[in-house]
ZAMARGU-4260 file (C-alpha; in steps of 0.2 Angstrom, whole numbers, plus 5000, padded with zeros to 4 digits):
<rodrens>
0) 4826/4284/5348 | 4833/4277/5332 | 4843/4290/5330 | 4851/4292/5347 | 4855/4274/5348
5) 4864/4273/5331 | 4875/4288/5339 | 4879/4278/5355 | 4885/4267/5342 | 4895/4278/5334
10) 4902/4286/5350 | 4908/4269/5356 | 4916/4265/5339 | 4925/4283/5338 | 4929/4282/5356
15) 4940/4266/5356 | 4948/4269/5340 | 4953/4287/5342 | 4946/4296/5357 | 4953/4284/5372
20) 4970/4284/5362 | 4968/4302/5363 | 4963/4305/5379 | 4977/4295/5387 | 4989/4306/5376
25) 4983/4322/5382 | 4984/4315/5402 | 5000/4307/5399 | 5009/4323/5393 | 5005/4333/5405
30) 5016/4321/5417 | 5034/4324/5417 | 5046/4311/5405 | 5053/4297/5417 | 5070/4296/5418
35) 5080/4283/5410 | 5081/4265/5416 | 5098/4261/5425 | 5106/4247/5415 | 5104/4232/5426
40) 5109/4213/5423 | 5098/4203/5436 | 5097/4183/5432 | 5084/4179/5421 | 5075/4164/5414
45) 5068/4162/5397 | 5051/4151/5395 | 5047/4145/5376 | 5031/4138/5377 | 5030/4126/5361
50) 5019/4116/5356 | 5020/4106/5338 | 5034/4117/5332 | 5046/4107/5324 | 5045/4120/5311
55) 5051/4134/5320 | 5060/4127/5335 | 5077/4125/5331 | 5080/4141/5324 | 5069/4148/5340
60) 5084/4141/5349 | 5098/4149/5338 | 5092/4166/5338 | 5090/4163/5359 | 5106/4156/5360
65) 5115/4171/5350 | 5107/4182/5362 | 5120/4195/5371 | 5117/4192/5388 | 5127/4186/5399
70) 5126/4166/5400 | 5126/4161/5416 | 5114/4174/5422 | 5103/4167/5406 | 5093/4149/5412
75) 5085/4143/5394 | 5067/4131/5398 | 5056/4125/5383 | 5041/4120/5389 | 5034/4106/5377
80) 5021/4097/5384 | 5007/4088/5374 | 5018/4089/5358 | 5018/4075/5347 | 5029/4079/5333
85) 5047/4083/5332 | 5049/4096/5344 | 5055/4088/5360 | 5067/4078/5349 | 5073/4094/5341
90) 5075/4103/5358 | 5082/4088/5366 | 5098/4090/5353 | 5102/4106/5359 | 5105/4098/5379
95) 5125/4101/5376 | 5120/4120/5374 | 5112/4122/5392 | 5093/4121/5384 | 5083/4113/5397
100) 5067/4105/5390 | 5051/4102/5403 | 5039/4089/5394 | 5024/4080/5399 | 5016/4071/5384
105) 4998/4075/5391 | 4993/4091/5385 | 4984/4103/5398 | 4985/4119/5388 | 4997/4133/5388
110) 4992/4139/5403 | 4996/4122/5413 | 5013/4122/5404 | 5018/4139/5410 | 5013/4135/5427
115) 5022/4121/5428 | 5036/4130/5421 | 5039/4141/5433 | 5044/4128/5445 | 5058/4126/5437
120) 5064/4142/5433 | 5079/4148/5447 | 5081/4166/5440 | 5072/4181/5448 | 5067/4187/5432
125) 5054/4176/5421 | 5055/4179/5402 | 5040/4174/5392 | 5041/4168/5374 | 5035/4159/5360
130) 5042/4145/5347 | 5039/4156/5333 | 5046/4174/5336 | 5063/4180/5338 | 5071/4193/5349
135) 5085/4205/5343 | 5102/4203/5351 | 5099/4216/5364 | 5081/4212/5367 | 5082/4204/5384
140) 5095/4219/5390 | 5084/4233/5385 | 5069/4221/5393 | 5075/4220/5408 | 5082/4238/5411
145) 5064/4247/5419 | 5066/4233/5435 | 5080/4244/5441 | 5064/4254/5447 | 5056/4243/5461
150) 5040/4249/5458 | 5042/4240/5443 | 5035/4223/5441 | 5033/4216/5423 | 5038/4223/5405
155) 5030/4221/5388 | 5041/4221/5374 | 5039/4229/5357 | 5030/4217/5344 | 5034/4218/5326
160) 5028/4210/5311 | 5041/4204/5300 | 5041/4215/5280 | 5039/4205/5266 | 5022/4195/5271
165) 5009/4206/5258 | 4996/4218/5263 | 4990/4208/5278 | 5010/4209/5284 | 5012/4228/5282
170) 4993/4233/5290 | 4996/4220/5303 | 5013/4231/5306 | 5003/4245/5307 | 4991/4240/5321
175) 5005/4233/5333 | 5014/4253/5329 | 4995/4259/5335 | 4995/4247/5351 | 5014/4251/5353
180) 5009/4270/5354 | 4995/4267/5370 | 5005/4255/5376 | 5017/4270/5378 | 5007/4283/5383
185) 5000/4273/5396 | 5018/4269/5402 | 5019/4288/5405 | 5002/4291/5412 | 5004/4275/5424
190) 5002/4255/5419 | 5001/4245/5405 | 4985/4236/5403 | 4990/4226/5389 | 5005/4216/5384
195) 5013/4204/5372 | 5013/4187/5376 | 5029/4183/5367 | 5040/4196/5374 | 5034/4199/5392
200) 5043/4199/5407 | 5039/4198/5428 | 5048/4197/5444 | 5048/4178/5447 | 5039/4180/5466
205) 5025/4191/5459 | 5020/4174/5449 | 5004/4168/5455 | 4998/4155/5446 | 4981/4158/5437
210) 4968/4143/5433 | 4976/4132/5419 | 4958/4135/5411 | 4963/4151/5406 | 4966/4154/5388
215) 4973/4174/5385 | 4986/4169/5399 | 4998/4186/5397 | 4982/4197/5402 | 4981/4187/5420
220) 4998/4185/5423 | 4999/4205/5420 | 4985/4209/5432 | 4990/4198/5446 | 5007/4208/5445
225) 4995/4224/5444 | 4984/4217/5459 | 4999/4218/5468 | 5002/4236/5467 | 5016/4235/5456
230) 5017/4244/5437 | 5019/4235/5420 | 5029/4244/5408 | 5032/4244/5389 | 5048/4243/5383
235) 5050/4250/5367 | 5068/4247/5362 | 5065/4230/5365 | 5061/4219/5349 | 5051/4201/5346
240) 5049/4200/5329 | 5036/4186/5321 | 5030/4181/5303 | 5011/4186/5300 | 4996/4173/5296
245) 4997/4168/5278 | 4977/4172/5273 | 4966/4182/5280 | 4956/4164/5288 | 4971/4159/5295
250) 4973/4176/5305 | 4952/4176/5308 | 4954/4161/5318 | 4970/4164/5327 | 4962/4182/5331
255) 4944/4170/5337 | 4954/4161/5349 | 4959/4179/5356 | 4943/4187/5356 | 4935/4170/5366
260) 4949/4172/5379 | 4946/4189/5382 | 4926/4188/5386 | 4932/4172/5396 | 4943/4186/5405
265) 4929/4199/5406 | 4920/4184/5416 | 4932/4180/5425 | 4941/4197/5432 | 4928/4209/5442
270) 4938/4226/5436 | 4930/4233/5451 | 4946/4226/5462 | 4951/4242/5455 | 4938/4254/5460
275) 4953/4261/5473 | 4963/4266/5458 | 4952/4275/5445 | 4963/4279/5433 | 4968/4262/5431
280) 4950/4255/5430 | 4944/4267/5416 | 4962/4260/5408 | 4957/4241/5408 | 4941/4247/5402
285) 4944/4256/5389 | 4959/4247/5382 | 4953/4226/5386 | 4934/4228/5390 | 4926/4239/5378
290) 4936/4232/5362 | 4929/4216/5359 | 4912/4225/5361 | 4915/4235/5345 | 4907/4222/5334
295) 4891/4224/5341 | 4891/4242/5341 | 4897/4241/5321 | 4881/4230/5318 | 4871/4243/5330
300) 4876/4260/5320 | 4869/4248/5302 | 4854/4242/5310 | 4851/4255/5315 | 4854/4267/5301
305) 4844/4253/5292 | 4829/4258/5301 | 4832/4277/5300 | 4828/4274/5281 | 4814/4260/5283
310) 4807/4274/5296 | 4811/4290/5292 | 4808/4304/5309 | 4797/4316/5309 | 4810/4329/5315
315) 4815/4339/5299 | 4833/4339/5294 | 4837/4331/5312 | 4857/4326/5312 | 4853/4317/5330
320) 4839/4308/5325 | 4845/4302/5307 | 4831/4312/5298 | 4834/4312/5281 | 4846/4316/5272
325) 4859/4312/5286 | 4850/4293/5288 | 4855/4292/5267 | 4871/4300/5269 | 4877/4290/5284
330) 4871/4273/5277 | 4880/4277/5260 | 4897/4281/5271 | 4896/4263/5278 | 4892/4255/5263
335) 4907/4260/5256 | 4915/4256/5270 | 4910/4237/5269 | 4913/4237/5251 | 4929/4243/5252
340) 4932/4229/5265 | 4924/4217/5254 | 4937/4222/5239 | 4951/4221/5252 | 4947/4203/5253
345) 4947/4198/5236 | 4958/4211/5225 | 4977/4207/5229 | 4992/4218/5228 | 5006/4226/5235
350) 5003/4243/5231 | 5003/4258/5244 | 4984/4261/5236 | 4980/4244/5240 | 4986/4243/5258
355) 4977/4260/5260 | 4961/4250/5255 | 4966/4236/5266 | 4962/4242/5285 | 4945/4243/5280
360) 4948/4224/5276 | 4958/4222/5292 | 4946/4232/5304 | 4932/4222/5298 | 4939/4205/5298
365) 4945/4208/5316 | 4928/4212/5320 | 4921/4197/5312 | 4934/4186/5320 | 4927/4195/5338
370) 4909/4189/5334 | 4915/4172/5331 | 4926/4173/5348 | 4909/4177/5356 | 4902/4165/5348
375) 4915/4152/5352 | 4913/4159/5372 | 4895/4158/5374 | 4894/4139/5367 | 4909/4135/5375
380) 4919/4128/5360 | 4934/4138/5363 | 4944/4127/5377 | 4962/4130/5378 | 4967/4116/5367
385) 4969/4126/5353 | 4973/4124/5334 | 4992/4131/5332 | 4991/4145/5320 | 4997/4144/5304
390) 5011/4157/5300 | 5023/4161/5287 | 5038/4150/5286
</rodrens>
């Protein structure tokens, strides 16, 4: 029995990592290659949701402003409620530049922002966006093209982590390239079932606005589009581009907040309104609602393997039930494994050695910041008043 449960482990591990990437690959290839979005223009409105960032705000408001799109098809809305520093001030000095600020100095959360937002935006395409990342001039152009399909009803955008951060900046780069290529494939195969926050886009009337006690507000926004019985694309061509945490605690708690949004969403959301459509269920599944269970399947395969050695079978040379040697040889793997996360942590460099010895680091200090989401869920500690993340300046 040890044995077999330290394989369930295992297979749930190796399934989300590799083999549902995989799978979706293999389904979405054998559908044809869509054909190329017609280049539209419809009227859009951009909404920066910005609270305290008096540090990145006005040059948010350049790079939107530079933007190569046309203007009056382009409304600009900063949404600042709750901010206490500098940030409305700063925003407010861009009026004669057609920003328009929304402010309310109670803060409700981000969710409450958006949805009062909305009321304001006139366009029939909503941007979403962030005060600290930064679109390339093309960005909403190639972000709007897939709405010239109507079945079409909300697009994710291509995150990238901006070079120069250290190790955590070029393996963080490297997950986003990973996401970027399920986000793709699922594209092909049908919908999307995860986008960027930063750099997503709906038609405005498919807006339905969720509970303001929501805290990973993209993922509901995206499935009330889905409930619909509209898709969710990802663009690839177009760009957000963002600066990474500075240490590995700073990105642990950002990723915590995360993680306790998304068990909050596994409460919340029955993916069984999807039975209809199975595809799509084993999608949402596999991609949202199996990952933040990864931790607990890592701590299953040790303990696990742990007891294969404290209580060897009786089978003889048994790979499914971690007789030994396999109990010795799989314990050894993941205690590499661990110490090489464990040097990650504490050796620094920028070396392509160095960042190969990293994504253990990265793995398992995602993981660790899930357990602490969990943590934060069950307690209730995570409310939607959040600490702002610290990034690189």
């Amino acid at each position: 029995m040890i044995g077999i449960i330290f394989w369930i482990c295992t297979y749930i591990i190796l399934y989300i990592y590799l083999g549902y990437p995989l799978i979706i690959t293999i389904l979405a290839g054998i559908r044809p290659m869509p054909s190329e979005y017609a280049p539209i223009q419809p009227s859009v409105t951009l909404i920066i949701s910005a609270y305290n960032e008096e540090n990145n705000i006005a040059e948010k408001l350049n790079n939107t402003l530079s933007l190569d799109y046309p203007k009056e098809k382009l409304q600009i809305l900063v949404v600042a409620d709750g901010s206490d520093d500098r940030t409305v001030a700063i925003t407010e000095s861009f009026a004669n530049m057609d920003i328009e600020l929304i402010y309310e100095p109670t803060r409700r959360g981000k969710m409450a922002a958006i949805n009062h937002a909305i009321l304001f935006a006139r366009h029939e395409v909503v941007v979403f966006s962030d005060a600290n990342n930064y679109y390339q001039k093309d960005t909403i152009k190639e972000l709007v093209k897939p709405f010239s399909d109507p079945t079409i009803g909300g697009v994710s955008g291509s995150k990238r982590i901006i070079k120069g951060d250290g190790v955590l900046g070029s393996v963080e780069g490297i997950y986003w390239q990973y996401e970027a290529f399920i986000k793709a494939q699922e594209t092909r195969l049908f919908t999307c079932t995860s986008v960027s926050g930063e750099i997503f886009a709906i038609r405005r009337r498919l807006f339905n606005p969720p509970p303001v006690s929501v805290i990973n507000d993209d993922f509901f926004i995206m499935l009330e589009v889905i409930k619909q019985g509209y898709r969710v694309v990802y663009a690839s061509s177009a760009y957000s581009f963002e600066r990474v945490s500075p240490t590995e605690g700073d990105e642990i708690v950002r990723r915590t907040r995360i993680i306790s949004g998304r068990f909050q969403a596994m409460i919340m959301v029955n993916p069984l309104i999807f039975l209809r459509k199975p595809i799509l269920l084993w999608q949402i599944i596999s991609h949202k609602y199996l990952r933040p269970l990864l931790p607990f399947a890592m701590l299953g395969a040790l303990l696990t393997n742990l007891l294969a050695i404290m209580y060897p079978s009786s089978v003889p040379i048994s790979l499914i039930h971690l007789s030994n040697p396999f109990n010795w040889l799989f314990l050894t793997l993941q205690g590499l494994f661990y110490l090489i996360a464990w040097l990650g942590n504490n050796i620094k460099g920028t070396g392509l050695l160095i960042k190969v010895l990293y994504l253990p680091t990265y793995l398992v200090n995602s993981n660790l910041a899930a357990l602490f989401g969990f943590y934060k869920y069950i307690i209730g500690g995570q409310t939607v008043m959040w600490k702002r993340a610290k990034r690189y300046h």
